[in-house]
Residue, then its C-alpha position, 0 to 999 in steps of 0.5 A: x548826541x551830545x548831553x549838556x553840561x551839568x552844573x556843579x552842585x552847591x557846596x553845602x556852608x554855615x556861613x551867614x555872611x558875618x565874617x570876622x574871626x575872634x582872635x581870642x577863640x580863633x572861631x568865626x563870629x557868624x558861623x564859628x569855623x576856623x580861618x583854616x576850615x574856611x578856606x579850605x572849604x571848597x577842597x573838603x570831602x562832603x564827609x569832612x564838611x558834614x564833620x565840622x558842621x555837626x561840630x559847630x553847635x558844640x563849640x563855643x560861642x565866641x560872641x559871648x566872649x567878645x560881649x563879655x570883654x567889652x563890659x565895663 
């Protein structure tokens, strides 16, 4: 007997598809982690992923920022 293959989970992500990292705060633009905590994303423990989530509402919004310096 054989069992088929499972497969692999989603990955739970805060990604809205608007990826472009603010040089000033260093945060993503559509979800506010670091270039790091993306790309490592996939290798982080389902504890560390639900850490940073919990984090980002905390952080600031770096759109604020980049409206704020283009302002005449």
């Amino acid at each position: 007997m054989t069992t088929a293959a499972q497969p692999p989970r989603p990955i739970v992500t805060p990604c809205v598809k608007v990826c472009a990292v603010d040089g000033a705060s260093g945060y993503c633009l559509g979800c506010r982690r670091t270039l790091p905590e993306i790309a490592g994303w996939a290798r982080l423990s389902d504890a560390e992923r639900a850490a940073i989530m919990a984090a980002l509402p905390d952080r600031p919004d770096p759109m604020i920022a980049l409206m704020a310096a283009t302002r005449p």
